[in-house]
C-alpha positions as CSV (number, residue, x, y, z in Angstrom):
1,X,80.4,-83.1,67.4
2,X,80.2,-80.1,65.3
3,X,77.6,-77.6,65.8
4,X,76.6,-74.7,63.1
5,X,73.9,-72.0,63.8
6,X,72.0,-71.4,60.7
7,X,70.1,-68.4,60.1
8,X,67.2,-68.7,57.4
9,X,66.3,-66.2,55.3
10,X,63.0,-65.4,52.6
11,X,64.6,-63.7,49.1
12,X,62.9,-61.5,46.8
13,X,62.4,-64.1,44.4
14,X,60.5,-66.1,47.4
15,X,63.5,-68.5,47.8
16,X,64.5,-69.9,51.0
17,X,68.8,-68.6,51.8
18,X,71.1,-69.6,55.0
19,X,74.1,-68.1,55.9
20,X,75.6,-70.6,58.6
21,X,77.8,-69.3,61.9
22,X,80.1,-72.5,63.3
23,X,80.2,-72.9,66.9
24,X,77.3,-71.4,68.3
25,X,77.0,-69.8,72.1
26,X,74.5,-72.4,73.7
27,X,72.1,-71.8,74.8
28,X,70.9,-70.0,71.9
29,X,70.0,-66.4,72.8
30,X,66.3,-65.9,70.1
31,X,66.5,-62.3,70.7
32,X,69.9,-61.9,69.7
33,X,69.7,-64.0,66.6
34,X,66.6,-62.0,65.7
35,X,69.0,-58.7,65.7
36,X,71.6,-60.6,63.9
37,X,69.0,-61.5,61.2
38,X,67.1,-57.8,60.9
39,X,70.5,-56.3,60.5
40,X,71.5,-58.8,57.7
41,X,68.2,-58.0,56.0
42,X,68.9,-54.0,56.3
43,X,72.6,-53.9,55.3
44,X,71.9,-55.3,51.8
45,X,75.1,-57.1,52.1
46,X,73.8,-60.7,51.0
47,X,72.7,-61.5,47.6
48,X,71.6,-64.8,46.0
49,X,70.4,-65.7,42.7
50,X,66.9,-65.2,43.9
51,X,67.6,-61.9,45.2
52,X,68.4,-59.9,48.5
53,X,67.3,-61.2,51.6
54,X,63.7,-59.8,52.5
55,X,62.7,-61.4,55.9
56,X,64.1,-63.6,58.8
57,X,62.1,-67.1,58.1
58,X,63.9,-69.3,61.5
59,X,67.0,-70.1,62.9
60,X,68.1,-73.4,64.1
61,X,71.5,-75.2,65.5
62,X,72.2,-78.8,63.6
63,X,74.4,-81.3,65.3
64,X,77.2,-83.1,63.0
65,X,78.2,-86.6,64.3
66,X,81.3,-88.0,62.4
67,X,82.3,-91.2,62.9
68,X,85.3,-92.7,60.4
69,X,86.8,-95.9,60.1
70,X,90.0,-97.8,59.3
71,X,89.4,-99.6,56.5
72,X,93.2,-100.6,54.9
């Protein structure tokens, strides 16, 4: 099972942006991410076509279940 973090994120243009982090710490730490997220937000690093990220909209972990067969 693969496990990404992904942080969401408002734009100027009133889009909706993630950036994803692979292999979270669990349990997730909310004040931590929150930190993460605010300095995104101040260091102008991140741009979309919408525009720079603006505000922290929610963070959640999604679970990937892969499961492959033989088929030849």
């Amino acid at each position: 099972m693969a496990k990404t973090l992904e942080l969401l994120f408002l734009t100027e243009g009133g889009k909706s942006a993630t950036l994803s982090v692979a292999d979270p710490i669990e349990p997730v730490d909310v004040e931590k991410v929150k930190t993460a997220m605010d300095a995104v937000i101040a260091s102008n690093v991140f741009t979309t076509a919408s525009g720079l990220f603006i505000s922290a909209k929610g963070a959640r972990v999604v679970e990937r279940n892969v499961s492959e067969y033989e088929v030849n």
